[in-house]
C-alpha positions in Angstrom: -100.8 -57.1 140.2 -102.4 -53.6 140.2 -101.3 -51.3 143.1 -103.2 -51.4 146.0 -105.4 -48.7 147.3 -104.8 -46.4 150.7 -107.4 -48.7 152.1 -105.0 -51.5 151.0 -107.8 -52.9 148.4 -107.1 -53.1 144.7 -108.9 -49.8 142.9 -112.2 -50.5 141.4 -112.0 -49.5 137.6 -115.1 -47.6 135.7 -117.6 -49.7 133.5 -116.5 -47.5 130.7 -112.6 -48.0 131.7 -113.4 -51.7 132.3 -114.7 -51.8 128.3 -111.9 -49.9 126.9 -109.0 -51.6 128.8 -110.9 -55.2 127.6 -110.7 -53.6 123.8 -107.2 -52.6 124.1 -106.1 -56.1 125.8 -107.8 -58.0 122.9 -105.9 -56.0 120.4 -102.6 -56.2 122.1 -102.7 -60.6 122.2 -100.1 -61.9 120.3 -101.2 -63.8 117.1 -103.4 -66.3 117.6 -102.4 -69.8 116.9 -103.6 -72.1 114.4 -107.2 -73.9 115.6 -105.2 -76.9 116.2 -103.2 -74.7 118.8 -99.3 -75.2 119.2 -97.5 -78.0 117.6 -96.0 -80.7 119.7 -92.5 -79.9 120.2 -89.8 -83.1 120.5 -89.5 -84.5 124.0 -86.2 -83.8 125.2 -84.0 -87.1 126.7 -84.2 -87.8 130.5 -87.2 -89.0 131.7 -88.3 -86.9 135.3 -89.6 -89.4 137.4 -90.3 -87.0 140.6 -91.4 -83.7 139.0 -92.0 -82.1 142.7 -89.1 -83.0 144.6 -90.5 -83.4 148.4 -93.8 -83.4 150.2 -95.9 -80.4 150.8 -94.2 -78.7 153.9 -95.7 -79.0 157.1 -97.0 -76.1 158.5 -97.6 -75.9 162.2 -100.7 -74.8 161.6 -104.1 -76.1 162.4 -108.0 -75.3 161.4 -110.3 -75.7 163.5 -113.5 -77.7 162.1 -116.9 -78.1 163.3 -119.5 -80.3 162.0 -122.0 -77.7 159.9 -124.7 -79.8 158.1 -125.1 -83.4 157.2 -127.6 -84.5 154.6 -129.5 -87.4 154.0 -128.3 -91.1 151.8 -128.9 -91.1 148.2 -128.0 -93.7 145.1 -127.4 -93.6 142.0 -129.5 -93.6 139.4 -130.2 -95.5 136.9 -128.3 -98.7 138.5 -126.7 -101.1 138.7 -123.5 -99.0 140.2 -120.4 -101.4 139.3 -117.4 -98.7 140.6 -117.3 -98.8 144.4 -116.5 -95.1 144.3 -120.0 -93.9 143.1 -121.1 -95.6 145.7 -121.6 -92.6 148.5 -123.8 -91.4 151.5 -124.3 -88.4 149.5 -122.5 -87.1 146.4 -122.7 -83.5 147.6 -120.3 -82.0 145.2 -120.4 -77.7 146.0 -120.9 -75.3 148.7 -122.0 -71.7 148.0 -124.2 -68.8 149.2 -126.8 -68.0 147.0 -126.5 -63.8 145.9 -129.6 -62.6 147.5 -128.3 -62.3 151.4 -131.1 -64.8 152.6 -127.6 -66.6 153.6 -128.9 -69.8 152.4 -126.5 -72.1 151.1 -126.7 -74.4 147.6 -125.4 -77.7 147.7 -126.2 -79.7 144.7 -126.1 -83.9 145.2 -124.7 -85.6 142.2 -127.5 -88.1 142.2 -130.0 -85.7 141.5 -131.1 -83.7 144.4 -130.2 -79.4 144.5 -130.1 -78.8 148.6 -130.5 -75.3 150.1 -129.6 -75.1 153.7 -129.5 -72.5 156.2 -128.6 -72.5 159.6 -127.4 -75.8 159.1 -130.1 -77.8 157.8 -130.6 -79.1 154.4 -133.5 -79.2 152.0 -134.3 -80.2 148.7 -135.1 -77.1 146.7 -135.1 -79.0 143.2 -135.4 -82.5 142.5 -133.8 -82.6 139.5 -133.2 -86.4 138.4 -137.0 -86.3 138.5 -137.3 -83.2 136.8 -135.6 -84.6 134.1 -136.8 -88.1 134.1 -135.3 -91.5 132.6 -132.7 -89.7 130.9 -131.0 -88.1 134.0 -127.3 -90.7 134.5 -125.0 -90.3 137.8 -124.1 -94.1 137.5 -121.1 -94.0 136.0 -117.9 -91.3 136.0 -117.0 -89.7 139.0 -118.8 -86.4 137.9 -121.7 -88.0 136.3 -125.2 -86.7 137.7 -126.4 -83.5 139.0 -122.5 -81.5 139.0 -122.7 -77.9 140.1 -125.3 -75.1 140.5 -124.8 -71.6 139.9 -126.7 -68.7 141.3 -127.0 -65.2 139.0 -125.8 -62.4 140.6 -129.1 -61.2 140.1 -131.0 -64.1 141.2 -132.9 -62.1 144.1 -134.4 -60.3 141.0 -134.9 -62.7 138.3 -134.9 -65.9 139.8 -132.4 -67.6 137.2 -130.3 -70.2 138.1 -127.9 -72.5 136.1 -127.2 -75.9 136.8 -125.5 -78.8 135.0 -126.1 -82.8 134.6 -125.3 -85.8 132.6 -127.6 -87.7 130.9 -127.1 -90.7 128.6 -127.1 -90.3 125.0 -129.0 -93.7 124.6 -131.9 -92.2 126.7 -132.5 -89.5 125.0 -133.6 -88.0 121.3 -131.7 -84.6 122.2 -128.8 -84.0 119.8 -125.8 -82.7 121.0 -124.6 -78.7 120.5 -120.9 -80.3 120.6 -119.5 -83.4 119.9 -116.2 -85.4 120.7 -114.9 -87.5 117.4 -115.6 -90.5 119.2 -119.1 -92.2 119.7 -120.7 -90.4 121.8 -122.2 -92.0 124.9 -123.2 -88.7 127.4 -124.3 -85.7 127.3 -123.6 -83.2 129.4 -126.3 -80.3 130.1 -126.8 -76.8 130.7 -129.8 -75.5 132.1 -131.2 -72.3 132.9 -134.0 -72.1 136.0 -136.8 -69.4 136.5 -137.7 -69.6 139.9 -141.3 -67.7 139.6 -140.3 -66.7 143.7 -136.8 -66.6 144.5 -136.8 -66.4 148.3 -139.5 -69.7 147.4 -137.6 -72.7 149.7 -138.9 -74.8 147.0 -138.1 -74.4 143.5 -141.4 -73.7 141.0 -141.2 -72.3 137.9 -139.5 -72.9 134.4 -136.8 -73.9 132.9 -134.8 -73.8 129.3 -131.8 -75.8 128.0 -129.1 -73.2 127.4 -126.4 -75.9 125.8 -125.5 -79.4 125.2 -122.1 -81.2 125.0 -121.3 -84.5 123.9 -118.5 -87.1 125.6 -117.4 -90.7 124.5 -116.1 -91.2 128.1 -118.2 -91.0 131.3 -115.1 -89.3 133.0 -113.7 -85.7 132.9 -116.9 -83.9 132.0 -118.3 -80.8 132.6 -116.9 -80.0 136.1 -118.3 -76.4 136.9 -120.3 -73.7 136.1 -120.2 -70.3 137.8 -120.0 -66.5 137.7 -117.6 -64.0 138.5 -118.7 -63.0 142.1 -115.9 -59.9 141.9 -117.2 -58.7 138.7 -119.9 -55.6 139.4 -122.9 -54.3 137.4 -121.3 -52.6 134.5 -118.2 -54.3 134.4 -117.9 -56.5 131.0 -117.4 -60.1 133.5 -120.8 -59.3 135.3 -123.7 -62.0 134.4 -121.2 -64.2 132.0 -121.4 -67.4 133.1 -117.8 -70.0 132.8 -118.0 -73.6 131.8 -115.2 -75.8 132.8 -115.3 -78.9 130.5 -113.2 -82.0 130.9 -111.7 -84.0 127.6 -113.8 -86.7 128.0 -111.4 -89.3 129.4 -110.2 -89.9 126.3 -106.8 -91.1 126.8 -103.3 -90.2 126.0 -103.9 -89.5 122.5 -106.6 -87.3 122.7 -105.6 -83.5 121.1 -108.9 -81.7 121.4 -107.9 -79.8 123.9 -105.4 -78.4 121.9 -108.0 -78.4 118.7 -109.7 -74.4 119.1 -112.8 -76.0 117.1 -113.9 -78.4 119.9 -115.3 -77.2 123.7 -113.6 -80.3 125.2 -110.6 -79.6 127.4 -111.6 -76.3 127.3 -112.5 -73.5 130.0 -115.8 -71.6 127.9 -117.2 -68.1 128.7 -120.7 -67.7 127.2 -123.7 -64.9 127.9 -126.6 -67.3 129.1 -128.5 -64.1 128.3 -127.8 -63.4 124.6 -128.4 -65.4 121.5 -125.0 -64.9 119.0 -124.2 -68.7 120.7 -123.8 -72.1 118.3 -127.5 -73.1 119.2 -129.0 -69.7 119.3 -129.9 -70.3 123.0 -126.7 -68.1 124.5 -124.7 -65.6 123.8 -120.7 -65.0 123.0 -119.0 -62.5 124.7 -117.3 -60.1 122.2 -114.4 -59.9 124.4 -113.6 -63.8 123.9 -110.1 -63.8 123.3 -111.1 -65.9 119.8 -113.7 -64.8 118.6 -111.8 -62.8 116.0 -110.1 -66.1 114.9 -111.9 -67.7 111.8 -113.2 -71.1 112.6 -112.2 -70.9 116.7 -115.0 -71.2 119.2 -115.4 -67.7 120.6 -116.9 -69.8 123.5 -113.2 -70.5 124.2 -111.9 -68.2 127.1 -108.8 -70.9 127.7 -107.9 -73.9 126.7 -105.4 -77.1 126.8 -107.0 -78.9 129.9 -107.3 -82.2 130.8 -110.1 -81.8 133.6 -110.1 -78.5 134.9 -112.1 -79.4 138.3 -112.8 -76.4 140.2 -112.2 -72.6 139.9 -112.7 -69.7 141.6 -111.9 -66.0 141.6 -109.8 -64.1 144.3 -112.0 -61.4 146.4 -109.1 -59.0 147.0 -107.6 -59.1 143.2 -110.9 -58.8 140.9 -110.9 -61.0 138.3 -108.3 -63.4 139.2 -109.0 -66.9 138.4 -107.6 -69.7 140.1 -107.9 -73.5 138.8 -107.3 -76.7 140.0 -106.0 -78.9 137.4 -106.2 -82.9 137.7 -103.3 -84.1 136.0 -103.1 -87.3 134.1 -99.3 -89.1 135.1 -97.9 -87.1 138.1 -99.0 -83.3 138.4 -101.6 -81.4 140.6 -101.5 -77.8 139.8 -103.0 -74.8 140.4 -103.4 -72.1 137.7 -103.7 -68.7 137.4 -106.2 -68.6 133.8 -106.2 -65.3 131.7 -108.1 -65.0 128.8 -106.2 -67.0 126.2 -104.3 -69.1 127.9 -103.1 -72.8 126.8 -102.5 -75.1 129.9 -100.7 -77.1 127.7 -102.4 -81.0 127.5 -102.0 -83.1 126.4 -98.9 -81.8 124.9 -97.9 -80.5 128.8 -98.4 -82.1 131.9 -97.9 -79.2 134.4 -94.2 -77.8 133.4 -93.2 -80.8 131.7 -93.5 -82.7 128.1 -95.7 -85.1 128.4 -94.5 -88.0 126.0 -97.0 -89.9 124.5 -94.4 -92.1 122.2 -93.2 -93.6 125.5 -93.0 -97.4 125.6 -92.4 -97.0 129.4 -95.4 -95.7 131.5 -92.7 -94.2 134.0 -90.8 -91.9 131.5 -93.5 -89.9 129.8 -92.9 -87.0 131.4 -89.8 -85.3 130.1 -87.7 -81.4 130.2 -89.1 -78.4 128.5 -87.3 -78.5 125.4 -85.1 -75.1 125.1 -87.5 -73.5 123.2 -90.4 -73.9 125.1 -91.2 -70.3 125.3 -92.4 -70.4 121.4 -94.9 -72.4 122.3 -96.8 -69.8 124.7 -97.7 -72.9 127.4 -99.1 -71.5 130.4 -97.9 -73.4 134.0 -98.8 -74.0 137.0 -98.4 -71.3 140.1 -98.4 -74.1 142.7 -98.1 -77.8 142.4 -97.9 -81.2 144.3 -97.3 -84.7 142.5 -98.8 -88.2 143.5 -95.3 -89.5 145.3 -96.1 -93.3 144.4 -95.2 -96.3 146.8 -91.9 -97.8 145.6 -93.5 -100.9 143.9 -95.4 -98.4 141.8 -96.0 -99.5 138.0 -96.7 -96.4 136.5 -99.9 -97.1 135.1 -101.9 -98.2 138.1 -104.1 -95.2 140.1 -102.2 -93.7 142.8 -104.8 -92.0 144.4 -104.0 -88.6 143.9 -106.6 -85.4 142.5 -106.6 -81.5 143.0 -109.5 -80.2 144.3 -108.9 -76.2 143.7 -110.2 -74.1 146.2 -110.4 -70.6 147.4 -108.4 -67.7 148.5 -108.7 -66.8 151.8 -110.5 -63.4 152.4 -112.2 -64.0 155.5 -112.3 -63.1 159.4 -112.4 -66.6 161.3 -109.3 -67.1 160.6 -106.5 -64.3 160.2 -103.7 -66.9 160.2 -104.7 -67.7 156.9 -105.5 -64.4 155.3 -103.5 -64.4 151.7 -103.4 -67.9 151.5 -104.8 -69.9 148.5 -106.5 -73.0 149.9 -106.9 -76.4 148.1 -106.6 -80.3 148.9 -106.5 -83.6 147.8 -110.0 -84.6 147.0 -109.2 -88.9 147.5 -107.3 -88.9 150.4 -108.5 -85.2 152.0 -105.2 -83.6 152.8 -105.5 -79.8 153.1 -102.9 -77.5 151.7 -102.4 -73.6 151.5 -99.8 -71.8 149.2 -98.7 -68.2 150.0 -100.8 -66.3 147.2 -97.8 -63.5 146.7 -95.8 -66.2 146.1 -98.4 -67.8 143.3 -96.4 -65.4 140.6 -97.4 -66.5 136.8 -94.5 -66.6 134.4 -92.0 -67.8 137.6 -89.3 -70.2 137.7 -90.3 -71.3 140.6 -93.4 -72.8 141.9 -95.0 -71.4 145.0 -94.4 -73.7 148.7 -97.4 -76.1 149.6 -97.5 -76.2 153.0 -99.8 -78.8 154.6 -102.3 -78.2 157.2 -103.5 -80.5 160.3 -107.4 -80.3 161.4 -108.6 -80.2 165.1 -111.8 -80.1 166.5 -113.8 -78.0 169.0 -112.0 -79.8 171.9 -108.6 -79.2 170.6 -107.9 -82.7 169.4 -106.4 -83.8 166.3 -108.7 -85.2 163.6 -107.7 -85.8 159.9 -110.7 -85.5 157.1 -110.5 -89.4 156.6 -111.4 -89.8 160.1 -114.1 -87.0 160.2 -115.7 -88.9 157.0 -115.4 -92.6 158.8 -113.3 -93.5 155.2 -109.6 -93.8 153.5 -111.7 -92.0 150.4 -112.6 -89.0 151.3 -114.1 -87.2 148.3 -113.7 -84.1 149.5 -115.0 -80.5 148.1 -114.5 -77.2 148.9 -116.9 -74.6 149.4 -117.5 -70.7 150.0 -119.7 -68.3 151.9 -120.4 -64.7 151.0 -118.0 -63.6 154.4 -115.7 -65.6 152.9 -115.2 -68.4 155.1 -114.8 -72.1 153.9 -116.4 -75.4 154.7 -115.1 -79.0 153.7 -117.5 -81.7 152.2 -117.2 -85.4 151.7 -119.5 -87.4 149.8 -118.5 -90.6 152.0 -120.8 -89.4 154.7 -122.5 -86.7 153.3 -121.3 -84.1 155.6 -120.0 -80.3 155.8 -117.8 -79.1 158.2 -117.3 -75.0 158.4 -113.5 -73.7 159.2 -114.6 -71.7 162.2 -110.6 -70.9 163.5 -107.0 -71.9 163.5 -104.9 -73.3 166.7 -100.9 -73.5 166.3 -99.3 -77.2 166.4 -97.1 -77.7 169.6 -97.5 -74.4 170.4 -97.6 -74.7 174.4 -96.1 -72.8 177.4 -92.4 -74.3 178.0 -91.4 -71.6 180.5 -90.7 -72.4 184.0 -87.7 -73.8 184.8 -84.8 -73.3 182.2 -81.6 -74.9 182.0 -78.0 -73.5 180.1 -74.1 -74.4 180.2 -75.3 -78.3 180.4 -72.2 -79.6 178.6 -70.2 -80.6 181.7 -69.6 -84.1 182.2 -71.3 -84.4 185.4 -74.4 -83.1 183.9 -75.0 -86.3 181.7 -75.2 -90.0 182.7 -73.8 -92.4 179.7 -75.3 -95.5 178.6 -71.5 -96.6 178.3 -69.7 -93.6 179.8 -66.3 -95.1 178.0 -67.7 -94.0 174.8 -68.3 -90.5 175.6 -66.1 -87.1 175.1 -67.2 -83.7 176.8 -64.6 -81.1 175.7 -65.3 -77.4 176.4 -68.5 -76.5 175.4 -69.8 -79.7 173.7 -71.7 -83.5 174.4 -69.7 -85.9 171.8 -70.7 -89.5 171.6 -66.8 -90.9 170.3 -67.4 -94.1 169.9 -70.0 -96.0 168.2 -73.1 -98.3 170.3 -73.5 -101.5 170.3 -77.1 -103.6 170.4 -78.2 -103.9 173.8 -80.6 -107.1 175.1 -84.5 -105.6 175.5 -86.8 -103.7 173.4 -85.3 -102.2 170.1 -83.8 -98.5 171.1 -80.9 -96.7 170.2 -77.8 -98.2 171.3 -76.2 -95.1 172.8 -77.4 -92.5 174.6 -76.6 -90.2 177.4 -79.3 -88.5 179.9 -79.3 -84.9 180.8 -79.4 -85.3 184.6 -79.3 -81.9 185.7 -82.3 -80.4 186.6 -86.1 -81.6 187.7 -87.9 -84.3 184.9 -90.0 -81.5 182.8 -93.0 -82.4 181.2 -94.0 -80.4 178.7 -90.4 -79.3 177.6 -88.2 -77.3 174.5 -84.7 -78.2 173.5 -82.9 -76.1 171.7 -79.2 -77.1 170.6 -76.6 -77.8 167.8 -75.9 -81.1 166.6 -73.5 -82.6 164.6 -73.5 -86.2 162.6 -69.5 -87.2 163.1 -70.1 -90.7 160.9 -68.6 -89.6 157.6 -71.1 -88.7 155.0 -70.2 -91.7 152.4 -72.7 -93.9 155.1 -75.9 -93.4 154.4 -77.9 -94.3 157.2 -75.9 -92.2 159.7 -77.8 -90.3 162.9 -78.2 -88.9 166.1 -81.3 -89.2 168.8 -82.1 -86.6 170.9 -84.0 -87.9 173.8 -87.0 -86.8 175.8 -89.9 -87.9 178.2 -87.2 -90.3 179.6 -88.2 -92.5 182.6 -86.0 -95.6 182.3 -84.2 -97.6 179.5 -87.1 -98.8 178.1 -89.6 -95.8 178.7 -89.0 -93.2 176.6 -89.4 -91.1 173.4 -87.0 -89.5 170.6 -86.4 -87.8 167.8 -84.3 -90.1 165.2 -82.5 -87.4 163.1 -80.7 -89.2 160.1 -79.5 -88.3 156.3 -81.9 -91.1 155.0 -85.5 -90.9 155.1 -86.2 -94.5 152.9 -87.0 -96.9 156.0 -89.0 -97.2 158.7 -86.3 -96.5 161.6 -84.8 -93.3 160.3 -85.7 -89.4 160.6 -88.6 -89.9 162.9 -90.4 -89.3 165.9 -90.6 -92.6 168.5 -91.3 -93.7 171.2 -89.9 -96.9 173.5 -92.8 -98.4 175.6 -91.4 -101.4 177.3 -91.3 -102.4 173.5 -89.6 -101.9 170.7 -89.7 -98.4 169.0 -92.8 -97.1 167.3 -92.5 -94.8 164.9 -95.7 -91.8 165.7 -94.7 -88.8 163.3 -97.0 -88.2 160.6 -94.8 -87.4 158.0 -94.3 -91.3 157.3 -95.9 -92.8 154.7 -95.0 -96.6 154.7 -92.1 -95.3 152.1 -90.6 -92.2 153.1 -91.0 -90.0 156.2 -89.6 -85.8 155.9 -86.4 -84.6 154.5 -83.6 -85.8 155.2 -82.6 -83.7 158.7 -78.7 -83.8 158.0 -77.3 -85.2 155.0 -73.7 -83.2 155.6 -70.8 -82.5 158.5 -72.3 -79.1 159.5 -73.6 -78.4 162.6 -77.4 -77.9 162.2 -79.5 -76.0 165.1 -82.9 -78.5 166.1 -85.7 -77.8 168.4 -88.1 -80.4 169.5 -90.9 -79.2 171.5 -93.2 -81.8 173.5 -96.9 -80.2 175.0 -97.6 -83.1 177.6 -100.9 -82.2 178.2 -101.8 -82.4 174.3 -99.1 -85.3 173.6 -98.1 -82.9 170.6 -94.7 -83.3 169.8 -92.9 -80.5 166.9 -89.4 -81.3 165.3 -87.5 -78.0 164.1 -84.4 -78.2 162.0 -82.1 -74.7 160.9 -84.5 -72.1 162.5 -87.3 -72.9 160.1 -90.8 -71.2 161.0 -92.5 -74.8 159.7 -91.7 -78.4 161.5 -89.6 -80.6 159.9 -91.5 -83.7 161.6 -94.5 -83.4 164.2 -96.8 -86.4 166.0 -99.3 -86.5 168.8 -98.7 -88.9 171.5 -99.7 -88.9 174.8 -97.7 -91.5 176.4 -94.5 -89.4 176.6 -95.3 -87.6 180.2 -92.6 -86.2 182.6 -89.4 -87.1 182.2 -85.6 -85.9 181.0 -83.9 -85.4 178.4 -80.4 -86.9 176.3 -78.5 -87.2 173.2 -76.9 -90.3 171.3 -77.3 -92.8 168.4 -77.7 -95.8 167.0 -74.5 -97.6 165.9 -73.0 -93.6 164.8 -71.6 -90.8 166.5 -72.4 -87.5 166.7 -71.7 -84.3 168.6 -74.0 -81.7 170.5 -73.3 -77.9 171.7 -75.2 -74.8 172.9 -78.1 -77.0 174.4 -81.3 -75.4 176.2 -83.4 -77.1 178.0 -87.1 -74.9 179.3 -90.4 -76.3 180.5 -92.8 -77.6 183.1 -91.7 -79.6 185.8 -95.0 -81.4 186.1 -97.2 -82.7 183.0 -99.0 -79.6 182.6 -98.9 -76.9 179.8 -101.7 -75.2 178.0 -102.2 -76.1 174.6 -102.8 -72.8 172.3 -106.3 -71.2 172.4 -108.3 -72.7 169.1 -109.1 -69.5 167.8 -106.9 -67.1 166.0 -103.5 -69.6 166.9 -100.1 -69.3 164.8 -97.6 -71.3 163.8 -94.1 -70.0 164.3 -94.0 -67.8 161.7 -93.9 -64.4 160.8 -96.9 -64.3 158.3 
């Protein structure tokens, strides 16, 4: 990382030192390997069968969304569409700001139309399925169509824009620049656009084919085409335009990623502007890292991809790349790229061997052999993995795909400045990793942290329920301030981050309770089975079933003090049970109003079934689990899983219903849920059928059902960031 500047921004470097320093990079790369690339190295015994131990860590933080543009219903062309997940409202597949500070924004359509829309309202600027005519495909592959569109950085001069489609080999008589082995069934296309105006809101002018690739598979194309926004007039990145192309969803078998003579699997770096190219229509950039390797593609800027999806470079840190990486078995990683680089597939599936050989589905990922370093594999700098349902069968689709996104540079939201962020693009799930802590070359990957969505009002939304659908398709996108909007094809909106509200984050203050230990401060379900020696709450003896709804068994209610509303607890616990049982726990109780009106926090060293290490809540019925962290097979972590005593806070905002589980001072929530049906009411500790002790309680908050939620602009989540 170079050293920052007094104005805390990384030093701009001369054109001339830029050119020299690329010279004397490319001459200090270690020998180049063989165009085939690494050998495959013997997978290691010991299948991994959970290669990212744990869910992406809750954050406590929220972004604010509001609804930005929403575009019209398109289809698929040429039909019939026979996969359910082409069929769309809108395959919008990018958001960017076009270089020319018009602040109009490109969003290209995968079935054919390129959108420009400013202030919210979309256009068509190029019909390009028509342009091309009969050939033009976006029926089949999930990136088939009209994929990306890049702007030049000196588009508001020269008009030139790039964008890239499929079209079926059987439709056309264009031959291929590039070919897989296979029989080749698309084509994938890149164009360059002269717009005779550029500030024209419709497109008129010409156009030129600037290269053509080949796939057997209608899967894993080419994902994206853009330029280097950091790089500046001068500097040897400015104008170079970088292809990310997919291996064809070729299977397991397929090595040309790893084969230096193909473009599949491959991130490419080529001039659009020169000629030295394969087809004489682009240009190689001397500073390829192979050009200098006899029968490479100097096109190649990295390589050893499976289907490199989306990319983008880091504002403050010139010329860092960042790429999300679909993975094939279990892996969703992020990358840091430099020139050179081999991600590894299909040899590597993030920092593991990928085993081809295996009979079993469920064991082909394996342990980096000893001497993995020979092999100069690159790995991911953040990760997730698909965490299957238990019936999984190892070959079925989990439903799981990095969409790489963006770091975070802007002004709407400080709570986020220095954070990296990306998603699930099936289900929508937002994540953000620490970008200090995204360190190439580490042991350790960096934390993903999760984050929850609200609207304008303050209420919860998720990005399945903004899109009306479990499949969210969702993109990523960029302005040139730097703030970030969310697509999703199944309703063809966008949605612009416009600020950030902290998760349970209300005002607790009011009345505040200490030195509650004393027997005559508690009122026992069965007070025979309870112990208060100095200084602590100790449920002795185990509960029993009681008739009604199904609650815990045991429990004792704080009665000191007014019922609070919106309330924090603060105290020790302790899980007595020994540790050999499995399913042991304590409850800590609040919003109580009788036996059967209440809610808790189940705190347990299992978190395999429904009734352990949750949030609930007891409704004249029997408890519901609320928290989000469950997934119909596991909820979070494990709370306690030893005899130490742990410190837990559980906050509960009545006006919001938002409800925030804290274990061992953490700065991120163990568990959180929203429910409103927990209103005024006291608190308690106890158990199922275990026992358990409690010390150094607190007990602060609102006697009524009032307290503010945080403000939705500029909120934190306890942390120190």
């Amino acid at each position: 990382m170079p050293p920052l500047s007094r104005s805390g921004s990384p030093p701009r470097r001369s054109p001339r030192l830029a050119a020299l320093l690329a010279l004397v990079l490319l001459a200090a790369l270690p020998a180049l390997p063989p165009v085939t690339a690494a050998p495959a190295s013997a997978a290691p015994a010991g299948a991994i069968l959970d290669p990212v131990p744990g869910k992406p860590v809750e954050s406590g933080l929220g972004v604010v969304v509001e609804e930005y543009a929403s575009f019209p219903r398109t289809e698929p062309v040429p039909g019939p569409v026979t996969d359910a997940r082409l069929r769309r409202h809108a395959r919008i597949n990018h958001l960017s700001e076009l270089p020319d500070g018009s602040g109009r924004m490109a969003v290209p359509d995968l079935n054919g139309r390129l959108y420009l829309v400013q202030n919210g309202r979309p256009a068509v600027y190029l019909d390009l399925a028509a342009a091309v005519g009969p050939a033009f495909f976006a029926s089949r592959g999930l990136g088939s169509g009209l994929g990306f569109a890049a702007f030049a950085p000196d588009f508001r001069r020269t008009g030139r824009f790039y964008t890239v489609h499929t079209e079926q080999a059987a439709a056309t008589a264009a031959r291929p620049d590039f070919v897989q082995r296979s029989t080749v069934n698309y084509h994938g296309v890149v164009t360059e656009w002269t717009a005779a105006d550029p500030a024209a809101a419709v497109f008129a002018g010409s156009r030129r084919e600037l290269l053509r690739i080949g796939f057997t598979g209608g899967g894993h194309g080419i994902q994206q085409i853009d330029f280097n926004p950091t790089a500046r007039p001068g500097e040897s990145d400015y104008g170079l335009l970088y292809i990310a192309v997919g291996d064809g969803a070729q299977g397991l078998n397929n090595g040309e990623p790893q084969d230096l003579t193909l473009p599949h699997g491959k991130l490419l770096r080529i001039d659009p502007r020169g000629r030295s190219g394969a087809n004489g229509r682009y240009g190689v950039p001397p500073a390829n890292p192979f050009t200098a390797r006899p029968g490479a593609l100097g096109e190649i800027y990295a390589y050893g991809m499976r289907d490199p999806h989306r990319f983008s470079w880091d504002r403050a840190w010139p010329h860092r790349l960042r790429l999300g990486h679909i993975g094939e078995h279990a892996v969703e990683g992020v990358y840091e790229v430099r020139a050179g680089d081999n991600l590894g597939w299909s040899e590597r599936e993030g920092a593991f061997v990928y085993d081809k050989s295996a009979a079993d589905a469920c064991e082909r990922l394996r342990p980096l052999p000893e001497d993995d370093a020979r092999y100069g594999y690159v790995y991911p700098v953040a990760a997730y993995d698909h965490d299957p349902p238990a019936n999984w069968n190892c070959r079925s689709d989990v439903g799981r795909a990095i969409v790489g996104g963006f770091a975070y540079r802007g002004q709407l939201v400080p709570a986020l400045r220095g954070t990296y962020l990306y998603g699930d693009l099936v289900d929508g799930r937002l994540f953000y990793s620490e970008t200090g802590a995204m360190r190439r070359g580490s042991q350790r990957l960096a934390a993903t942290y999760s984050l929850m969505l609200f609207d304008r009002a303050g209420q919860r939304v998720t990005m399945r329920s903004l899109a009306g659908d479990t499949r969210v398709d969702m993109r990523l996108g960029q302005d040139a301030q730097g703030e970030l909007y969310l697509l999703s094809k199944a309703n063809g909106k966008i949605w612009k981050i416009t600020g950030s509200r902290a998760f349970a984050a209300c005002d607790t203050t009011g009345t505040t309770l200490t030195q509650l230990t004393a027997e005559r401060n508690w009122a026992p379900v069965t007070p025979a089975k309870w112990r208060f020696p100095s200084g602590r709450v100790t449920l002795a003896e185990a509960g029993v079933a009681r008739p009604g709804p199904r609650r815990p068994y045991e429990y004792a209610v704080l009665t000191a003090g007014p019922p609070l509303g919106s309330v924090r607890i603060d105290a020790d616990v302790r899980l007595d049970t020994p540790v050999e049982i499995s399913n042991r726990d304590v409850v800590i109780v609040f919003g109580h109003r009788s036996d059967t009106r209440f809610s808790y926090v189940h705190l347990s060293s299992d978190n395999t079934i429904y009734p352990h290490n949750g949030i609930f809540v007891v409704d004249d019925a029997d408890r519901l689990r609320i928290d989000h962290q469950w997934d119909g097979r596991t909820g979070a972590e494990p709370a306690v899983v030893d005899a130490a005593w742990h410190s837990v806070r559980v906050v509960h905002c009545a006006a919001s219903g938002e409800i925030a589980v804290y274990v061992d001072g953490s700065r991120h929530p163990l568990m959180t849920a929203v429910d409103r049906r927990a209103g005024t009411g006291r608190v308690g500790f106890g158990s199922f059928d275990n026992v358990g002790s409690l010390r150094a309680l607190t007990v602060s908050g609102k006697p009524s059902a009032t307290g503010k939620s945080p403000s939705a602009a500029g909120g934190k989540p306890p942390s120190d960031r």
